[in-house]
N, C-alpha and C positions, 0 to 999 in steps of 0.2 A: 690067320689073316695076313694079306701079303703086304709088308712094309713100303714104303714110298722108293725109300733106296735099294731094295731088290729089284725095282724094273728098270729096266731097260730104257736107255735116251728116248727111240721110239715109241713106247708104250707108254712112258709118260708125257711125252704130248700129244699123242691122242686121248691120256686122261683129261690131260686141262684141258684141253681144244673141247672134248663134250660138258664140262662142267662150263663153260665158257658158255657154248650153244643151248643151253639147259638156263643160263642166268640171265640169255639175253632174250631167250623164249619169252623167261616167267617177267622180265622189265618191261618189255616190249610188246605182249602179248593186248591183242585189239579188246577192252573195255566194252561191256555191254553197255545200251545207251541210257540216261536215266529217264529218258522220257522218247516217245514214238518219236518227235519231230525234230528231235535234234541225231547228228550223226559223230559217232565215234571217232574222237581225235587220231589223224593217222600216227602213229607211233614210228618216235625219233630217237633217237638218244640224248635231244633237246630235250622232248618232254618228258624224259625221266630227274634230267638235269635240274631244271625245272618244279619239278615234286621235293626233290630232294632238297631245294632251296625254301622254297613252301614248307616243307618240316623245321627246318630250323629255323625259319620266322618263329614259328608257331613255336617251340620251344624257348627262342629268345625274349618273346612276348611274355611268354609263362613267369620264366624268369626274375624280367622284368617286374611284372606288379606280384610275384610275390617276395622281390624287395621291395615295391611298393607298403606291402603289409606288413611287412616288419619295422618300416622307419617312419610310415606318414603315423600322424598323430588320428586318434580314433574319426572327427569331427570330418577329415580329409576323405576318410577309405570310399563315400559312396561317391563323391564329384568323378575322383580316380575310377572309379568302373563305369563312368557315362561312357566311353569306346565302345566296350562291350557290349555295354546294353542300347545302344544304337546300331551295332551290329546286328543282335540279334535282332532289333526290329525290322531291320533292312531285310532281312531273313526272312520274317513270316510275313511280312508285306512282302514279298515275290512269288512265295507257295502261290499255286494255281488251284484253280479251283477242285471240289473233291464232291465224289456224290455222297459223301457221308462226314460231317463236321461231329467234332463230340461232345455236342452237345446235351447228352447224357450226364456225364462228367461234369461237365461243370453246372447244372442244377444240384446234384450230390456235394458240390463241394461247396455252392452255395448254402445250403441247408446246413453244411456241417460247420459253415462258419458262422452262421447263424446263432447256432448253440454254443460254440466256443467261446464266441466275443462273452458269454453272459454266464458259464460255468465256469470257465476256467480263467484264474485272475490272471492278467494280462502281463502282471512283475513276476509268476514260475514262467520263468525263460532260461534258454543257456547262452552261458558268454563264453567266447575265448578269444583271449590275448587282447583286450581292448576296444573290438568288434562293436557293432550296435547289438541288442538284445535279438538274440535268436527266440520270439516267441509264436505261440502256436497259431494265431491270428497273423503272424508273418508271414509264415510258413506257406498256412493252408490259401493265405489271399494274393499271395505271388504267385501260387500256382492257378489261382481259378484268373489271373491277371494273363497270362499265358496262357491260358484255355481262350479265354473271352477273346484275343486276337486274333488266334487263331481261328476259331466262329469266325472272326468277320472278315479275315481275310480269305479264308475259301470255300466258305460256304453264302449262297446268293442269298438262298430262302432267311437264311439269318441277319441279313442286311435289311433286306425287302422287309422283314418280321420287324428290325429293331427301327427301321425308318419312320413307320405306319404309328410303333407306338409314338416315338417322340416327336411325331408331327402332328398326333390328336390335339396339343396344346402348345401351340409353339411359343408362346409367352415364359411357360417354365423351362420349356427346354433352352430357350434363349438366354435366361437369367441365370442359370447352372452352367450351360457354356462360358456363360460371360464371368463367371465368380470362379470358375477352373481358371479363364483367363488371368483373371487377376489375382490367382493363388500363386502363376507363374510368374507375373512381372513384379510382382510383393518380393517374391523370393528372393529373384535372380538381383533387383535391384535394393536389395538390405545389404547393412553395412557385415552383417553377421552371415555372411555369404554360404561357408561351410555347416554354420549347422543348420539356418532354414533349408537349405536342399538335402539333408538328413530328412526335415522334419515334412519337407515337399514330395517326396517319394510315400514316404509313411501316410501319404494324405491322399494318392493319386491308387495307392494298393487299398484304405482302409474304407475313403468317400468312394471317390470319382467311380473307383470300378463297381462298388459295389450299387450304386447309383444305376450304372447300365444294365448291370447284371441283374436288378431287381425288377426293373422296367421290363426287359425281355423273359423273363423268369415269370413275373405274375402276367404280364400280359399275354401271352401265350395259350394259358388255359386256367378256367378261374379256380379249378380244384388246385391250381401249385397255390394262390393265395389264402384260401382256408386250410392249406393245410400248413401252409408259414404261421398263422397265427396261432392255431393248436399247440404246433410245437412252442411259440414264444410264451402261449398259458402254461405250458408244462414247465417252462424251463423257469416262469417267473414260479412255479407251485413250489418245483424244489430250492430256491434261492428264501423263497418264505419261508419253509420249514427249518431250512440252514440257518435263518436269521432269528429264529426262535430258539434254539439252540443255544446259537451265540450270546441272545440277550440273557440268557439264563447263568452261563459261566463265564461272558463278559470279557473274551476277548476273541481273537478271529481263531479259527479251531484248529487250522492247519498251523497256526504261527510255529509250533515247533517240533513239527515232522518234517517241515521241510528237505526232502533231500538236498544234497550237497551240491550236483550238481544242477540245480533247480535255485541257487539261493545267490542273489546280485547282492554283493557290497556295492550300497548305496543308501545312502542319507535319509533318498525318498522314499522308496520302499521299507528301510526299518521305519521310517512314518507311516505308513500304511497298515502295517503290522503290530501298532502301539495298541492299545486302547484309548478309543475315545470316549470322553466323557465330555459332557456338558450339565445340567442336573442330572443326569444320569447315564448311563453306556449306552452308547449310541451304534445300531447294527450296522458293519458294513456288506460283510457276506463278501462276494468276489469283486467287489467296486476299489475304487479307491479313496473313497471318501462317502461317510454317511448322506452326503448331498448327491452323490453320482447315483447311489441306491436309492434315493427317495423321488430324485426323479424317474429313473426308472419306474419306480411301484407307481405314479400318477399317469405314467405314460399309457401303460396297460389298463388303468380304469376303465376308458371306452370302452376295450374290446371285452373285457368280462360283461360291460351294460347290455353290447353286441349281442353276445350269448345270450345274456339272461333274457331280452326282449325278443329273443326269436324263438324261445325253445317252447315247445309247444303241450310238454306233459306238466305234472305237477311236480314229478321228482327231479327232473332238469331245471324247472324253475329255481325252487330252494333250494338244492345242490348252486346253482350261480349265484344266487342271493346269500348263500353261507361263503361261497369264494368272496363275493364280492365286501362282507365282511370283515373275512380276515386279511382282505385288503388293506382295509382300513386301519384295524387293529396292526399290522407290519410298517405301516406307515408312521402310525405311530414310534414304533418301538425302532425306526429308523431317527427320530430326534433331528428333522428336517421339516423345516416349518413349510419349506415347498413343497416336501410331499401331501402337509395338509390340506395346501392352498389349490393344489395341482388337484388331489381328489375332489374338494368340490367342485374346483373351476366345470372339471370332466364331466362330473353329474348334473352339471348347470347347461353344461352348452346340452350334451347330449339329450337330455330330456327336454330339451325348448325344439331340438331340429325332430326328437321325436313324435313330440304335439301335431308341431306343423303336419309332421308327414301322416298322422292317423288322422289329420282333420282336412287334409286331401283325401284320402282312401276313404275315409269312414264319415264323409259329412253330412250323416244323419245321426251320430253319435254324440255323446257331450263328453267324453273323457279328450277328446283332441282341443276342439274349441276351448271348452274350461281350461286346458294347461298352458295353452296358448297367451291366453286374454288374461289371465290372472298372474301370468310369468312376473310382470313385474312388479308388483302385491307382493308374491314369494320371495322375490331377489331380495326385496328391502325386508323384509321379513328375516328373512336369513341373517343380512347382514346387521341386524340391530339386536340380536339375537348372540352370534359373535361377541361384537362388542360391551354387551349387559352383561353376558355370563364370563367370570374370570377364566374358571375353566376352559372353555374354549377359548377366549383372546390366545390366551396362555400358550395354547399348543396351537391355532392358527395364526395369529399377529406376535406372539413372542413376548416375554416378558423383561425382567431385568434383564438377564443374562444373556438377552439376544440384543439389549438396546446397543451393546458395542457393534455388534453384526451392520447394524444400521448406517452407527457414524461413521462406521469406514465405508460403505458404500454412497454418503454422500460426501465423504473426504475424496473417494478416488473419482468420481464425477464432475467435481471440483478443477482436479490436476488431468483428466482425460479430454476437457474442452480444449485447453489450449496444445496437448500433445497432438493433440487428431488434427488440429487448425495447422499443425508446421509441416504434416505432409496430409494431403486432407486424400488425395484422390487415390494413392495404392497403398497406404499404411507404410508401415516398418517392416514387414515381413512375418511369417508364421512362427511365434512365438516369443517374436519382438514389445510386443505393446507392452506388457507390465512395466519391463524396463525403459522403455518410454515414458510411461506415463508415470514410475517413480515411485508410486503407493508402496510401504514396505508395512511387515508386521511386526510387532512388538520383539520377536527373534531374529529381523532384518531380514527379511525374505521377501524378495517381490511377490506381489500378491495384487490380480485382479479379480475382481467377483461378476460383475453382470457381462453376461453375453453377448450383451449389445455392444457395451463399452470395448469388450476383445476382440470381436469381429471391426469393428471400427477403426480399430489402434495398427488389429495386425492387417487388414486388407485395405483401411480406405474407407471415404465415403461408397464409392464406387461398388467395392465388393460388401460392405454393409445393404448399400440397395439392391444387390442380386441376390445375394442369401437370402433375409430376410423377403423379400419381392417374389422370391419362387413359394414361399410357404406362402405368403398372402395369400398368391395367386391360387394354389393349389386348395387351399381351404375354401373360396368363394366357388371355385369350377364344382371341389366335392359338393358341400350343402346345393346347390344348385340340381345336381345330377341325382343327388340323394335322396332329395328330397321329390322329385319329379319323376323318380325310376318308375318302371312297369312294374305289376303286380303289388302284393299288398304284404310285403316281407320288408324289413330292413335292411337296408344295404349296407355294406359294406364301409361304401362311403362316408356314412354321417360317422360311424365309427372313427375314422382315420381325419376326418374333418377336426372333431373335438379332441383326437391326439395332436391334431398340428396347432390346436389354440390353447392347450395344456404345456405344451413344449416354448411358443412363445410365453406365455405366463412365468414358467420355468428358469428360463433364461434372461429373462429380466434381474434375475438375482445370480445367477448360475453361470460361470465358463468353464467349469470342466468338461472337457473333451471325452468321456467314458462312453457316454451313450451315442457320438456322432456318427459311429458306421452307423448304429438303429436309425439315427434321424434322417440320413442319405437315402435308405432302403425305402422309406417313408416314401420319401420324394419319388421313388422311384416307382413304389407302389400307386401313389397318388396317380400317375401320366397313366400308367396300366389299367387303371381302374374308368380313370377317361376314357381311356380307348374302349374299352369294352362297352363303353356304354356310350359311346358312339355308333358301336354295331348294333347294338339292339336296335328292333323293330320300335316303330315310336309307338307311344301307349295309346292305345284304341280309349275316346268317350266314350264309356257307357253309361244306363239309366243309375250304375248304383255309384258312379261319380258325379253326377249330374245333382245342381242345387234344385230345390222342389221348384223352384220358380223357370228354370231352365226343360223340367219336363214334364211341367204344365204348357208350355209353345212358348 
């Protein structure tokens, strides 16, 4: 090979002169355009200038926050990437429209979060260097958060699709808007600025999106909603047999397998991971706390009733009737007196909107009538029943050992009037109220219990009447619809009616946050479930709906 300084003056500048003409080719060279209607920048030795200055933005940028991430303090890191992720929004709000959105993808990743939130305990997460918890419900709901804007920035039918459901009922979709709204001005206006926008983001991936996502998801076609709930029976079958298990040897099964890189030094998670006892070991299974799992198992009550009431052989029947059993019996062996309370409440509502609805369909019948007319015969029955038998009080009103349960929830009721009364209308912020309202526990730990009182403290009067005001709502539009649908099946509806007056029940004693993506989805199911049955065709009188007096003339 011939060396640089064996040529010749001449020969080597016509070497540079081509490698010259070769580099101003390839800078300079005309750009295909990224789209038909735009036209390729004439090429300058500006706009390479230009590019070149653009790179090292971008590199100084880099730079930048990633000394950002070595110096801000953990509580800092997510305010510090508001740029970015305003950027990116400004991004996928510009995409143009596409004849194909992937909305594939993000049904799959719904579903897959679906199961996540309820398999896999939400503290195996990885950390590094101080970061927030990298956990798999992060993960997967950032990206279906990212799928879902993309849907509606460029695809029409998915606008047109999500518009129709959330217009079928504009009362909840109003009250969920408005209680997003005042998740925002809660935050931004708390004195704890930096971690409520931690805890604002984690709320806007875990609710908010899932919220849309479910509404567009079941409303769409009603086989994605039978088959959401199949899987939530399957996913509650193996958390039941997980918790039988547990109660057997009496502490959580993974506690010391955990791998290394799976395992958070923190306070609250080695509380997670203790055993709890009360009279006896109390199941948690993937929750984090015996109460988060008990509601859970009360939640799902309906939809086993669901089942059991539709299924039409004899081995379906028993088969739900033995589910709906070992319901009870895991409720039990959860050591949550809500879970007790939550399983009758469910068997109460659901079989009084059942009556109704057979003594529509079937008003020549006496099983509809009689359950109807006698309901409250039953109730008081039930309840006096309760209260006579120790055994029951015991495991559904509580005994000694819950009488403390009690006095602290009218101690922090007490100190929650006048805390809510010093900011009444956006609260403190999301995850503020304990510490407002002062209640500590015997180890000094802030501590709130009822859901009322938490949504009150941390959003307001304000966002207490939208939260709560969307479930109302949604519960009167179901029984209404449910009870009045075409044919002579049980819907859906009255199912998800008596989950959303089991979940109030619930949370009367209840503020952990474990099961709120499930109660978002709820919501979200609920508007879907409106909408479809708003499509339907209205129900034709016939002679075999007709009271005899009606068709006699």
């Amino acid at each position: 090979m011939t060396a640089i300084t064996d040529l010749r003056g001449s020969d080597l500048r016509l070497r540079l002169r081509l490698y010259a003409r070769q580099f101003r080719t390839w800078a300079l060279k005309r750009g295909r355009p990224v789209l038909p209607l735009y036209e390729a920048e004439r090429p300058t030795w500006w706009a390479v200038l230009r590019r070149m200055l653009l790179l090292a933005a971008v590199c100084a940028i880099t730079f930048f926050y990633g000394l950002l991430v070595s110096v801000l303090p953990p509580f800092l890191l997510v305010p510090a990437a508001a740029p970015p992720a305003i950027l990116t929004l400004v991004v996928i709000w510009a995409l143009p429209d596409a004849p194909r959105a992937p909305v594939r993808m993000l049904a799959r990743l719904f579903m897959i979060f679906s199961m996540i939130m309820l398999l896999w305990p939400n503290y195996l997460s990885f950390t590094f260097g101080g970061l927030p918890w990298i956990s798999l419900r992060r993960l997967i709901g950032s990206v279906a958060v990212l799928l879902l804007l993309v849907c509606v920035s460029t695809s029409k039918k998915f606008r047109t699709d999500m518009a129709a459901i959330l217009g079928s009922s504009p009362w909840i979709t109003r009250l969920m808007l408005g209680f997003i709204a005042v998740e925002a001005i809660s935050t931004f206006t708390s004195s704890a600025l930096g971690e409520t926008i931690n805890r604002f983001v984690d709320m806007q991936i875990m609710w908010t999106a899932m919220f849309f996502i479910s509404a567009w998801y079941f409303g769409t076609a009603e086989r994605n909603s039978n088959r959401w709930v199949n899987s939530i029976l399957w996913c509650s079958g193996i958390l039941m047999v997980v918790g039988a298990i547990e109660f057997k040897v009496e502490h959580v099964l993974w506690a010391d397998y955990i791998p290394s890189f799976l395992q958070i030094q923190d306070e609250a998670v080695q509380q997670m991971l203790r055993p709890n006892f009360r009279d006896r070991y109390r199941v948690v299974t993937t929750f984090s706390s015996p109460l988060s799992y008990g509601e859970f198992l009360a939640l799902i009550a309906p939809l086993i009733l669901h089942k059991l009431m539709n299924s039409k052989t004899a081995l379906r029947i028993s088969l739900w009737a033995v589910a709906d059993l070992i319901l009870l019996i895991s409720a039990f062996l959860s050591g949550a007196r809500l879970s007790m309370v939550g399983y009758i409440v469910a068997h109460a509502v659901y079989f009084l909107l059942w009556g109704i609805r057979r003594w529509r369909t079937q008003p020549g019948g006496l099983i509809g009538p009689s359950l109807t007319l006698m309901y409250p015969a039953l109730m008081v029955s039930l309840s006096m029943l309760i209260v006579s038998v120790d055994a029951l009080r015991t495991r559904v009103l509580g005994g000694g050992a819950s009488q403390q349960s009690n006095d602290a929830r009218s101690q922090q009721f007490d100190l929650a009037v006048p805390a809510v009364a010093h900011r009444p209308l956006f609260g403190f912020g999301p995850g503020e109220g304990a510490g407002a309202v002062g209640w500590r526990t015997m180890d000094g730990k802030l501590s709130i219990d009822s859901g009322f009182l938490s949504i009150a403290a941390d959003y307001g009067l304000i966002g207490f009447a939208c939260f709560y005001g969307a479930i109302v709502f949604a519960i009167a539009h179901l029984m209404r619809s449910g009870i009045f649908a075409r044919g002579t099946d049980y819907s859906l509806r009255l199912a998800l009616a008596a989950m959303l007056v089991v979940l109030l029940t619930a949370r009367s004693v209840l503020s952990q946050q474990d099961n709120n993506p499930l109660v978002f989805m709820m919501v979200g199911l609920s508007l879907a479930l409106i909408y479809r049955a708003s499509q339907e065709p209205q129900a034709l009188v016939t002679d075999a709906t007709k009271t005899p007096g009606e068709r006699n003339g």
